[in-house]
Every structure is written in C-alpha cells, then in structure tokens.
DRENMARLUM-279819 format. One record per residue (C-alpha): residue number from 1; residue in one letter; y, x, z. Coordinates in Angstrom, 1 decimal, decimal comma. Example, Ala and Ser with C-alpha at 12.3 -4.5 7.8 and 13.67 -1.06 7.14 Angstrom:
// DRENMARLUM-279819
  num  residu       v       u       w
    1       A    -4,5    12,3     7,8
    2       S    -1,1    13,7     7,1
END
This chain:
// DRENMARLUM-279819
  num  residu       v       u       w
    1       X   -23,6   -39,5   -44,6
    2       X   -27,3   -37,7   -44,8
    3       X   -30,2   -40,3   -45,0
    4       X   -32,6   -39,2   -42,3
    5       X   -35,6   -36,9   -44,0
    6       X   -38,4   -35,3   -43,4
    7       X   -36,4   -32,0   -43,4
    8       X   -35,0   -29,9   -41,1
    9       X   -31,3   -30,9   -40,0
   10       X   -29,1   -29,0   -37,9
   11       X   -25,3   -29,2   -37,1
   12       X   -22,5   -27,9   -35,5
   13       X   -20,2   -30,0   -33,8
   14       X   -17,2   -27,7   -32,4
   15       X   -14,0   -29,7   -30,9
   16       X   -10,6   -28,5   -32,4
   17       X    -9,0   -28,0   -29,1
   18       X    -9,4   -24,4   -28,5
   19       X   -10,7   -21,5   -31,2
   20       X   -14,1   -20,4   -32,2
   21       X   -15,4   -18,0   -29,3
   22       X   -18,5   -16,4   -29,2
   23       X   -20,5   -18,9   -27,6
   24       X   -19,5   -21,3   -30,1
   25       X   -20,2   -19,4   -32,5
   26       X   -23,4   -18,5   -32,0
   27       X   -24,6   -21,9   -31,3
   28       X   -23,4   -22,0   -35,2
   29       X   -25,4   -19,0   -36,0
   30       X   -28,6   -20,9   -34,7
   31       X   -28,6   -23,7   -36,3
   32       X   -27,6   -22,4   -39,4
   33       X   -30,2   -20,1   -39,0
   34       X   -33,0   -23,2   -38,0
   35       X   -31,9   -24,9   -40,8
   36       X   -32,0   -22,2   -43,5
   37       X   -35,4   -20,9   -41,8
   38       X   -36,9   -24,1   -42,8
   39       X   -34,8   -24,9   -45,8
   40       X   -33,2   -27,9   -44,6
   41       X   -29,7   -28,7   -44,1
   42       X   -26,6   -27,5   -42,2
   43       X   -24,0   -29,5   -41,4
   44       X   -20,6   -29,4   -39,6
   45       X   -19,2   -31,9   -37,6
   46       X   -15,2   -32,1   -36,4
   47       X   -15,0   -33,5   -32,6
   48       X   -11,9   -34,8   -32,7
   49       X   -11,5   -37,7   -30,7
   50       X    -9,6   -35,8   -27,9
   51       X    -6,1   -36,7   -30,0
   52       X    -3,7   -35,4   -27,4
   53       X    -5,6   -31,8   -27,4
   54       X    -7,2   -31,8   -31,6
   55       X    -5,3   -29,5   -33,9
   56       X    -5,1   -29,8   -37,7
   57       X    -4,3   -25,6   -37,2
   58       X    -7,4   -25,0   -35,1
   59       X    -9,6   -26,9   -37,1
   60       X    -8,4   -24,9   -40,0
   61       X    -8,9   -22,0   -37,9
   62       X   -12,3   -22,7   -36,8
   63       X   -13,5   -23,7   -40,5
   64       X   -11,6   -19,8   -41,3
   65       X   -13,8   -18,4   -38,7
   66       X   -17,5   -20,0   -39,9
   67       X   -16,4   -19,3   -43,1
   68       X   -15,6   -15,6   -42,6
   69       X   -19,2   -15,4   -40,9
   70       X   -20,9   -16,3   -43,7
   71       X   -22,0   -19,8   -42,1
   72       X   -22,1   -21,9   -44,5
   73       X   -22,3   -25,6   -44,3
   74       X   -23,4   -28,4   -46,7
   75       X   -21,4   -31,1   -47,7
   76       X   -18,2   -32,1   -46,1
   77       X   -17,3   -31,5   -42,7
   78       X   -17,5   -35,4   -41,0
   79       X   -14,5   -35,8   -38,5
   80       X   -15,6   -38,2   -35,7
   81       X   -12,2   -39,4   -35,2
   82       X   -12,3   -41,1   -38,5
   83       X   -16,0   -42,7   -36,9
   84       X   -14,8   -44,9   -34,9
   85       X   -15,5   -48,6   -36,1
   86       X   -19,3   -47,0   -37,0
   87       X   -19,3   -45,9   -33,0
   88       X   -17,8   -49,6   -31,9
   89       X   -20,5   -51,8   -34,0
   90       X   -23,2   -49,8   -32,1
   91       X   -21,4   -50,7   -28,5
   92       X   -21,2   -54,2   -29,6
   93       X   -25,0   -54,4   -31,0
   94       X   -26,0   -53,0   -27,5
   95       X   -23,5   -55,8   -25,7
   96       X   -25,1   -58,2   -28,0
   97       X   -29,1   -56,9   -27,0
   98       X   -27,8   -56,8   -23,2
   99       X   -28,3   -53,2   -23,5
  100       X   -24,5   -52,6   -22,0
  101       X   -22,1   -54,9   -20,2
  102       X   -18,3   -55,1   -19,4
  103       X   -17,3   -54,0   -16,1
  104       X   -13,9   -54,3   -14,4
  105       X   -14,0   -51,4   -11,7
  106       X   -10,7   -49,6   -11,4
  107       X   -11,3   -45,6   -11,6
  108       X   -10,1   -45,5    -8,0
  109       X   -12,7   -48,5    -6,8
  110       X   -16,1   -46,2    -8,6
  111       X   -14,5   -43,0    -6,8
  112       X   -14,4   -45,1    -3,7
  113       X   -18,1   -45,7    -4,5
  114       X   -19,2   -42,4    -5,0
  115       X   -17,4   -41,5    -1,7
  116       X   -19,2   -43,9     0,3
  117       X   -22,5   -42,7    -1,4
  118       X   -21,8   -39,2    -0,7
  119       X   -21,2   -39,7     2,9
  120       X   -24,2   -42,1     3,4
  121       X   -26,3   -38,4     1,9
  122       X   -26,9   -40,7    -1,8
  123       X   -26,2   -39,9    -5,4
  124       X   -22,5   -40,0    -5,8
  125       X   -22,5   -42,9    -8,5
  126       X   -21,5   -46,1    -9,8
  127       X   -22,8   -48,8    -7,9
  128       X   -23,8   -51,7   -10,5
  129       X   -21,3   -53,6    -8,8
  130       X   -20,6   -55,4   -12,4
  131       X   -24,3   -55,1   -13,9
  132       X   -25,2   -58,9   -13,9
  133       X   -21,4   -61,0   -13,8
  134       X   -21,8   -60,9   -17,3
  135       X   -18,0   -60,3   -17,8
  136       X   -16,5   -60,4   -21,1
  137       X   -14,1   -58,3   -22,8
  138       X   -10,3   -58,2   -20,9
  139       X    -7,6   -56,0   -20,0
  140       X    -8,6   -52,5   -18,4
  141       X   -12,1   -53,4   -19,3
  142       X   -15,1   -50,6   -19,8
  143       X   -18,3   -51,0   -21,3
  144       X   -21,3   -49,5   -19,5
  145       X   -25,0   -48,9   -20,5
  146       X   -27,6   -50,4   -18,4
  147       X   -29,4   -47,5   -17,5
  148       X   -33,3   -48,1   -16,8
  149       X   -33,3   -48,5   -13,1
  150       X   -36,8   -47,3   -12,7
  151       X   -39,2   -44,5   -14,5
  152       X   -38,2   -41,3   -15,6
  153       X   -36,9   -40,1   -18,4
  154       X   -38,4   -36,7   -19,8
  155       X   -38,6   -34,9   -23,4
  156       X   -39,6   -31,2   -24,0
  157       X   -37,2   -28,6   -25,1
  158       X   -37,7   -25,9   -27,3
  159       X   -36,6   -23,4   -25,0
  160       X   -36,6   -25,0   -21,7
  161       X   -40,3   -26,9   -21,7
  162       X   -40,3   -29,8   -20,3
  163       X   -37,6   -31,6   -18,8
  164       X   -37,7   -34,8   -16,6
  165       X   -35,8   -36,4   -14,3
  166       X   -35,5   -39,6   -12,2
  167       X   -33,8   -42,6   -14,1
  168       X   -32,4   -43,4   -10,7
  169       X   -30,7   -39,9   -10,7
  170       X   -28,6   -41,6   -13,7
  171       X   -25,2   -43,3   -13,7
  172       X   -24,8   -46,3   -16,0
  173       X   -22,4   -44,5   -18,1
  174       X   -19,2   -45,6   -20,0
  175       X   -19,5   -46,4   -23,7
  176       X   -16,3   -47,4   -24,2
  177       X   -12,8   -47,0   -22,7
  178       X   -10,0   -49,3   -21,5
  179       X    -8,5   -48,5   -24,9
  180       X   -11,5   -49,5   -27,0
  181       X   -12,4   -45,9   -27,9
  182       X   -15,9   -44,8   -27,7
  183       X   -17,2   -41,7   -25,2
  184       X   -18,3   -38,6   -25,8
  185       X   -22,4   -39,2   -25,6
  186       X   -22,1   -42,6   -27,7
  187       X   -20,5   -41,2   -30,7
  188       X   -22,5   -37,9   -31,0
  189       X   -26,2   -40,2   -30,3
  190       X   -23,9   -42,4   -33,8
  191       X   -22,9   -39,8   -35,6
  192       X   -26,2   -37,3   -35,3
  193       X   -28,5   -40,7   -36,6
  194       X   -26,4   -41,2   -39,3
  195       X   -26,6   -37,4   -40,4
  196       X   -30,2   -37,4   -40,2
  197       X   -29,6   -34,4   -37,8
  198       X   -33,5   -33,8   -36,8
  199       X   -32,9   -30,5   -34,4
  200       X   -30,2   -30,3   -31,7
  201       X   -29,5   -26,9   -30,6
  202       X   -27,0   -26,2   -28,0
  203       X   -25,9   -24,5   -25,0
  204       X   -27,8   -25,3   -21,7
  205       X   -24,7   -27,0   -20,4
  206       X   -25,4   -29,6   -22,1
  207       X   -29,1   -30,9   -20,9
  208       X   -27,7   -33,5   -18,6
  209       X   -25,6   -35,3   -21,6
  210       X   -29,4   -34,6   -23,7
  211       X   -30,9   -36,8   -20,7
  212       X   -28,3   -39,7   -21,1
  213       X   -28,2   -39,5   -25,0
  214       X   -32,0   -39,9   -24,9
  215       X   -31,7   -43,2   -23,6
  216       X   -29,1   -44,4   -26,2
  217       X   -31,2   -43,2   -28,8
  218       X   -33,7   -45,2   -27,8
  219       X   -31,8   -48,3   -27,1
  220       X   -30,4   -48,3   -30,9
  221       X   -33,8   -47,6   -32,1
  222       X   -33,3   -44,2   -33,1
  223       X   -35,4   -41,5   -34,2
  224       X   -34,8   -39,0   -30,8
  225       X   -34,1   -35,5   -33,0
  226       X   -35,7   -32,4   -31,2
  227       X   -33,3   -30,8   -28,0
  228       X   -33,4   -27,0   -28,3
  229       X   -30,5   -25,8   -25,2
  230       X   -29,8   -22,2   -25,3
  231       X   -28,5   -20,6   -22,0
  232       X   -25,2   -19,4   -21,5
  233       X   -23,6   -16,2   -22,4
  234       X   -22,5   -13,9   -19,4
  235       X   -20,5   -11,2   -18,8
  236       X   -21,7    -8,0   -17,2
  237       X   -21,5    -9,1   -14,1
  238       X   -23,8   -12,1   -14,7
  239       X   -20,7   -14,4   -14,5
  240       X   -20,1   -16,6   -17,0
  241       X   -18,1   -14,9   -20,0
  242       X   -14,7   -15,4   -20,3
  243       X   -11,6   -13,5   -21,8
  244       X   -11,8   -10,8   -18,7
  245       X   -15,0    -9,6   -20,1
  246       X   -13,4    -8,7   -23,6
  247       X   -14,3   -11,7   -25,1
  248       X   -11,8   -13,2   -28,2
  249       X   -11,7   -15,7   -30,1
  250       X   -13,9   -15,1   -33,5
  251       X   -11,0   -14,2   -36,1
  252       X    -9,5   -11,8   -33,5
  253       X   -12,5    -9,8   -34,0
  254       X   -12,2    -9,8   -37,7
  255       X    -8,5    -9,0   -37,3
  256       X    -9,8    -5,6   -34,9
  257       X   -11,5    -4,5   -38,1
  258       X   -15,4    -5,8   -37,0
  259       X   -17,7    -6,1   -40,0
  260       X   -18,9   -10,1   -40,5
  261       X   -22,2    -9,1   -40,5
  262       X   -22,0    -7,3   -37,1
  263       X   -20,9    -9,8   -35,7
  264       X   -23,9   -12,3   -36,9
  265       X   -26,5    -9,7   -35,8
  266       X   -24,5    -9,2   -33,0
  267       X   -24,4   -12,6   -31,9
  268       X   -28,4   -13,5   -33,4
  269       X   -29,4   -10,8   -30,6
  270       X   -27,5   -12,3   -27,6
  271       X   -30,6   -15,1   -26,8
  272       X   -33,1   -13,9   -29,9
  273       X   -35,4   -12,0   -30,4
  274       X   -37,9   -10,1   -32,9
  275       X   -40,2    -7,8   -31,4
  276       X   -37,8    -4,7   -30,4
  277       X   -36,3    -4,8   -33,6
  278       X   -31,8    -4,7   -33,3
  279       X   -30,6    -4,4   -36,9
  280       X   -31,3    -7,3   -38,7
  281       X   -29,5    -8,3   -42,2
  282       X   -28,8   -12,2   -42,8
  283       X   -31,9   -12,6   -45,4
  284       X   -33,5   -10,9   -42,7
  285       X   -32,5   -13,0   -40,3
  286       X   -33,2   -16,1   -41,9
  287       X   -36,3   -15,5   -43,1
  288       X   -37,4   -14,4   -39,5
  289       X   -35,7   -16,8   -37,3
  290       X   -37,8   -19,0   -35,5
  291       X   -36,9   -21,4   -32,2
  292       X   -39,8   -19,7   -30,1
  293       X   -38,0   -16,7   -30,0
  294       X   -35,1   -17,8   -28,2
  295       X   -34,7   -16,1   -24,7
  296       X   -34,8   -18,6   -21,8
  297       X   -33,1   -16,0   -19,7
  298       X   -28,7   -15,7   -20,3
  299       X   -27,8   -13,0   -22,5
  300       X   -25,0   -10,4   -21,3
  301       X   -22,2    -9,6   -23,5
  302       X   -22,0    -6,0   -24,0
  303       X   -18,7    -4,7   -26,2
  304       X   -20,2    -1,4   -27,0
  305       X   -23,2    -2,6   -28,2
  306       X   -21,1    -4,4   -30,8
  307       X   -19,0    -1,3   -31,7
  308       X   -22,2     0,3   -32,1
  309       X   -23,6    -2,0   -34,4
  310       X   -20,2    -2,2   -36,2
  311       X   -20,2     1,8   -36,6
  312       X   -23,9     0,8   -38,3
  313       X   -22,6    -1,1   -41,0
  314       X   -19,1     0,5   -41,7
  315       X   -21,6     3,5   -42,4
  316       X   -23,6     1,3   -44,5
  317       X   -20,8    -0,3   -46,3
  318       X   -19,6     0,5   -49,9
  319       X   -17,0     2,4   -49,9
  320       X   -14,5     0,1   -52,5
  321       X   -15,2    -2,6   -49,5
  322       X   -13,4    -0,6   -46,7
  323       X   -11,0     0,2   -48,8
  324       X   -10,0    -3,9   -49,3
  325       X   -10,7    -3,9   -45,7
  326       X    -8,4    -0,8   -44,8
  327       X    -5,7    -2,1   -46,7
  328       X    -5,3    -5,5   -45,4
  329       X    -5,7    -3,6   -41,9
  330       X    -2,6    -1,4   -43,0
  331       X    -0,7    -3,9   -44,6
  332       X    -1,0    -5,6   -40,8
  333       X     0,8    -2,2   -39,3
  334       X     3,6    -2,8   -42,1
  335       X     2,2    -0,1   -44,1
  336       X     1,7    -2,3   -47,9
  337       X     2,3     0,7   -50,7
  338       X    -1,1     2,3   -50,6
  339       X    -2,5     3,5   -53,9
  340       X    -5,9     2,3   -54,1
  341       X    -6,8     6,0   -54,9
  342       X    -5,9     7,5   -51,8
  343       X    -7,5     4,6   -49,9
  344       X   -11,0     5,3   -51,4
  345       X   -10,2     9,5   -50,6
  346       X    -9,1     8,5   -47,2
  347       X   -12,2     6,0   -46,0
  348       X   -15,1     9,0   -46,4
  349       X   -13,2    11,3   -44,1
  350       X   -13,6     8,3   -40,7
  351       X   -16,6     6,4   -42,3
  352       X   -19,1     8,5   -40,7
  353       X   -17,4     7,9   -36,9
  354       X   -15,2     4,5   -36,9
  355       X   -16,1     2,0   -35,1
  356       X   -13,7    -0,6   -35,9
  357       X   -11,6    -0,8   -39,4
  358       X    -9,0    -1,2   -36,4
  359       X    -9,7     2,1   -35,1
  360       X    -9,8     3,8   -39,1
  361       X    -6,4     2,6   -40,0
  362       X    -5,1     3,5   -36,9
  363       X    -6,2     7,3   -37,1
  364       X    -5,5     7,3   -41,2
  365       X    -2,2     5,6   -41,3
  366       X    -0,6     9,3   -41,0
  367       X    -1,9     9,2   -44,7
  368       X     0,4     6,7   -45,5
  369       X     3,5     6,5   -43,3
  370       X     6,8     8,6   -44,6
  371       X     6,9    11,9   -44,0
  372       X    10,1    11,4   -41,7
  373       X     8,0     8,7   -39,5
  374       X     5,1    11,5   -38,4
  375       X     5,3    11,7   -34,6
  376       X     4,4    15,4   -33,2
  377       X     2,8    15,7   -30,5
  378       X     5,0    17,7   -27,9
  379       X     1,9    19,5   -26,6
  380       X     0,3    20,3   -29,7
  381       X     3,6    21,7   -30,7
  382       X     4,2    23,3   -27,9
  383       X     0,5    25,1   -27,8
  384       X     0,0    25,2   -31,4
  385       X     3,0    26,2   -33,2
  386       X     4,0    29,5   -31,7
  387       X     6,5    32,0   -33,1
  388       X     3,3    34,1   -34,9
  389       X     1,8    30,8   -36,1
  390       X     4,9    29,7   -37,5
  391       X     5,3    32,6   -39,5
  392       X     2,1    32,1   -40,8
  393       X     2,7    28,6   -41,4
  394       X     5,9    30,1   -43,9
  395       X     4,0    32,3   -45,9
  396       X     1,0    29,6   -46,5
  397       X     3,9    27,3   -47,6
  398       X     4,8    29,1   -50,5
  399       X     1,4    29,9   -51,8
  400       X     0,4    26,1   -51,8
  401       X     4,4    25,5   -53,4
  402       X     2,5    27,9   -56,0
  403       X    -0,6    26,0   -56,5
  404       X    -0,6    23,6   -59,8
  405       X    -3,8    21,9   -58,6
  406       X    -3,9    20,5   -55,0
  407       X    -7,0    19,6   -55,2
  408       X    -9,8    20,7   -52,5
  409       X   -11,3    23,3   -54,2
  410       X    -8,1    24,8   -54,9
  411       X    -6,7    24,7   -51,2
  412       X   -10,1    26,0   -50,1
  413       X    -9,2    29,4   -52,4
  414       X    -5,7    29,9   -51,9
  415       X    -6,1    29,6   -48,1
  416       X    -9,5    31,8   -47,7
  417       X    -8,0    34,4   -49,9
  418       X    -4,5    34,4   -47,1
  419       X    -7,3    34,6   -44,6
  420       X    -9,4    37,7   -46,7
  421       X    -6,3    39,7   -46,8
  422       X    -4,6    39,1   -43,5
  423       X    -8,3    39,4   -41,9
  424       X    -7,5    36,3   -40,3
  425       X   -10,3    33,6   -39,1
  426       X   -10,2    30,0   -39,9
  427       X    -9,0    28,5   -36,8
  428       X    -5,8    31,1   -37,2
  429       X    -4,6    28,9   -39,6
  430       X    -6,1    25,4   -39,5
  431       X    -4,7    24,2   -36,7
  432       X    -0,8    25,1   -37,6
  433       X    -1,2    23,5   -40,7
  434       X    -3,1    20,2   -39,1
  435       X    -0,1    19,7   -36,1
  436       X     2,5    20,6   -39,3
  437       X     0,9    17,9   -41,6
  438       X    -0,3    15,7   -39,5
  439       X     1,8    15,8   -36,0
  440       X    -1,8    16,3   -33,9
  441       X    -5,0    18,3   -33,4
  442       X    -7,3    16,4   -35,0
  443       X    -8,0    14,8   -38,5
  444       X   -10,6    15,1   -41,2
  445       X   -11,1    17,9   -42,2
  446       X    -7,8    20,4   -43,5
  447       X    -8,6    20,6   -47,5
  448       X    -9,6    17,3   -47,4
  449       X    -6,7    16,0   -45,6
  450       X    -4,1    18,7   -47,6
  451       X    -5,7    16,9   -50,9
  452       X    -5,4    13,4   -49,5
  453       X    -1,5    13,9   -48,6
  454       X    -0,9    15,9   -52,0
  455       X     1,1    18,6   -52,6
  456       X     4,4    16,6   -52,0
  457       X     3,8    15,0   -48,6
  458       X     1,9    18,5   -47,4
  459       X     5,2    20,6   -48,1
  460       X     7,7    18,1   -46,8
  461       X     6,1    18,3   -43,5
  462       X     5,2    21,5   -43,6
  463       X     9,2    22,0   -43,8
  464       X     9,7    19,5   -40,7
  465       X     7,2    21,9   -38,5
  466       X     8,8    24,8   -39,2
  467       X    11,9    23,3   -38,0
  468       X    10,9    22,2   -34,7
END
C-alpha cells in the first residue's frame, strides 16, 4: 500500500465481471491523465469481491486492454478480495465507536418497510427499527452505519459544483453482510485511504455512493480525497450507450485494426476539452489535461468520428508499424506466410484511405491468398472481360512472360508501348488486367499492384481469366 502524500493519486478500480468498454475505459484515461498531469501516481485496483461473477480471464483481459492503451499503472494492481480482514477491522472499530450497530431485519421485513414508506408518500428506507437494541453479533446478522439523522451532507465536485443533500434523504447502509463480507462503499472508502488515493474521478452514476462514502470517511477519520463524477457516455440518440450503438468491448476495437492512440484521443475527447483543438498526442494530452475542462454535459459516441481519427493516424504511422499490424490482422484471416517485403510494398498502396487495419487487410489479402482462392466477380467479369478484351488480355500476357524485371518501371514500359502501337488508351487495358489479377474493379493502382503480386502470381491469374 501507498502512504497518503501530498501528491496527486488517482486509480482505477474496474470489477472483473464484464470486459473493458468504453466508458470504463475512459474513466482510466482520466485519471491516468490527472495523475500524470500533476506527476503523481496511478494506480489500479481489481474489484473482486463479486466471487460468483469475478473472472481470473477477464481480469487478464482487462489488464490486456489498459495495457494495450498505453495506461500505465504503478505498482501492483491491489485485488480487494484479498482486503478483506483490512475492510472487517474498520466495521469493527466503527461497532466499537458506536458508529455502526448489528441489526436483525430479514430482507423481506426492510422491503416491507420501504413499502409502507412509499405508500404513506416517505422515503422508501430502512426504518432504524434496530438502531438502539444494541444487538450483538448472531446468525443472519448485518451491520449498519448510523447515518447522521440531522444536517446535510455536501462536498463540491470538480465537474458537478456543489453537491448537497439532506442526511435524512440517507439510508443507514449495510457494512457488512449475513456472511461477514464487507459492501461495496465500505471497502472502496478502506481501500482508497490506504492507497493514499487523493482524487476520485468517476462516472456520474456514482454521486449517490460519493454522498454515503463521505460519511464513512469521516467516521474512520479519514482524509475525504477530492470527487470529480464525469457524465455518462450516450449514444446518438441521447440514450445511454450500449452494444446497439456500435459500442465493443476495448480489445475488439484493437482486434478491428483501430490504432491505440485513436482510441485514447478518441476517448480524451468524449467529456474533454482544449479549446477547439481534436487531435491531440498522449504527451500532448498529458501535459494539457486539466479537471476544469471536463464537460458537464454527456458526450455522444460517434463511430465515424473514431474511423476518422483512426484514418489520421494510420496516415501518420510508420510504415514497418502497419506492416506488424497487417500481419497479425492477416494471420487472423488464416493468411500466416507473408514476406515481410511484400507487406511493406502492399501498406503504401491503402495507407492513404484505410480506416481500420481491419478494412486494409481485408482489401490487400488478394495479395496474399493462392492464386486458385481469387474470387471473380461475376459482374466484373461479365462487363469487363469481353471477347476483344480478352484478346488483349493474351497478347499483354506474353509481353510481361517476356519481361526479366517485373518491377514498376518496367510494367509501366512494356504496357504503354502495347498501348503506343495499338493506339489504345489506358483504361483499354487496365481494367482487364485488374478483374484478371485481382477478381474486381478496384485496387491500387495496376503497376503497383502487377509489382506487388510479381511476375509469377500476375501470369497464373492472368491464365485463370482467360479461361473464364
């Protein structure tokens, strides 16, 4: 654990019972980027006390996905399940202070409470029933906190203002279950003092469990950290966002070929701002991140606006990068022998248009596949290679048989010289050749794509077209 410091601390605190989705993972992004802003400290907290639901897979997954974004954490990730006799002595120091109490209520007797207060036009809460009996511990036993009866209880957020509300408004919540295990709003109040966490920033969903987590704070003597509560992502239609809108969990979007680092300016400019400025890399980023310019308005996902930003830096991207990235998209298609030489030829030709690595392999794997697995389009057949075009397509067949370098400027020769002497025009020949090598209309552009398939390849399929 962290002694508490003058320094910034931040964490993340993600439970492993479903994957790292956007909102997630831009809660991350934030308080990595507070931390590293004010260089303090990052750290990553495993909420795994739900031990039904936790997964040692999507933990792994979730560290893969944070990791793959560039989020980095310090020290070890703490797993709260693993917290729990810390948790416990607080309960009991708060039993001890007469701060908490035991109480014997049934689940269905407090529902049968809350019913009554609902129909009498109350607060649908617990009501005290065992506050003062003074009960001791015993079978199917909770403990509760003694909630201030009177007075408000206010703080201000850092994107919200200030936020108050009525103590009276406040259930006396359960610290501790009928199996001894602490809840939710005691153990994160436990586990944030001992990381010195000093800055909690987190959806908005969360400002009523902020309200009750005040108090504990308070009753343990702690240093309350700062409350920063972000609002919720939605989809286009203002709803909130879900897996209708487009949204996927985090490594799906790496595995659909999007770039890290358009995903992290991606996600820094759903709820942030910097003036009108929309391409933003990390130093960037972390050197200009500051809590003030958090929106207090819910960001919409937009899934072109991503592509777009994804197109920005697949333009910007080395070339020797793509090529990693290109192969381990192929070698997900099944496609695994690909010369690293070809893959550096092939990425220049989509670089300047793709908007996913997805969408690059997909168009280049003709590159790559066996000449017997090229699909032709039967329209492009059927409009493209005519009788007269085929005929063509024979004669430029044994010119580039001829050639001993199939290299662009070669191709570019040979076939403008066919062209000089039959007084032919470009697209009397391109487009043959393209549906012959390629099985469709459109590819980079013909020398480069002749070069890129070589002189094997080129002819093989040039044979299969004329046979069709």
């Amino acid at each position: 654990m962290t002694d508490t410091t003058s320094t910034i601390v931040t964490r993340f605190a993600p439970s492993p019972t479903g994957h790292l989705h956007l909102g997630g993972a831009r809660t991350a992004l934030f308080s990595w980027l507070m931390a590293r802003h004010a260089g303090g400290r990052f750290h990553l907290r495993i909420e795994d006390t739900d031990k039904a639901r936790s997964s040692n897979e999507i933990t792994a997954a979730i560290l893969e996905a944070l990791a793959w974004l560039g989020i980095a954490w310090d020290d070890e990730p703490v797993h709260q399940s693993l917290r729990e006799d810390a948790h416990n002595r607080c309960i009991d120091r708060l039993l001890e202070e007469g701060k908490a109490y035991w109480c014997e209520c049934t689940p269905e007797e407090v529902e049968a409470m809350r019913e009554k207060a609902r129909a009498e036009g109350k607060k649908p809460k617990y009501d005290l029933t065992c506050r003062e009996k003074n009960l001791g511990p015993g079978p199917n036993r909770v403990v509760r906190f003694k909630t201030p009866l009177t007075g408000k209880i206010a703080y201000t957020d850092l994107v919200k203002g200030t936020i108050a509300v009525d103590n009276a408004e406040l259930d006396d919540m359960i610290l501790r279950r009928t199996d001894g295990s602490p809840t939710y709003n005691l153990a994160v109040v436990v586990d944030d003092h001992d990381m010195g966490v000093t800055h909690v920033l987190r959806g908005e969903d969360h400002v009523n469990n902020t309200l009750r987590q005040i108090h504990l704070y308070e009753a343990l003597g702690f240093d309350v950290p700062a409350f920063a509560h972000v609002p919720l992502i939605h989809g286009p239609d203002k709803k909130k966002l879900s897996k209708r809108h487009g949204a996927k969990n985090i490594l799906e979007y790496r595995n659909e070929g999007i770039l890290p680092e358009a995903l992290v300016n991606y996600l820094a400019r759903l709820g942030w701002s910097h003036g009108d400025q929309e391409i933003f890399s990390r130093d960037e980023l972390v050197a200009m991140f500051e809590a003030s310019g958090l929106s207090t308005s819910a960001a919409a996902f937009d899934p072109e606006k991503l592509l777009w930003l994804n197109s920005h830096y697949i333009k910007e991207s080395p070339v020797p990068r793509l090529a990693d990235l290109l192969a381990e998209q192929f070698a997900a298609r099944g496609i695994t022998d690909c010369d690293r030489a070809v893959l550096e030829k092939i990425v220049p030709q989509y670089q300047p248009r793709a908007k996913t690595m997805a969408e690059m392999a997909d168009e280049a794997a003709v590159f790559l596949i066996d000449d017997t697995d090229v699909e032709y389009e039967e329209k492009a057949v059927r409009k493209v290679l005519t009788d007269e075009a085929k005929a063509r397509l024979a004669e430029i067949r044994e010119l580039l048989a001829g050639l001993e370098a199939f290299d662009e400027s070669s191709l570019e020769n040979t076939l403008n010289s066919y062209m000089d002497r039959n007084e032919l025009s470009f697209k009397h020949i391109a487009q043959p050749i393209r549906v012959a090598v390629t099985g469709r209309t459109r590819s980079p552009g013909l020398f480069e794509t002749l070069a890129i398939l070589g002189k094997d390849k080129s002819l093989n399929r040039i044979d299969t077209a004329l046979s069709l």
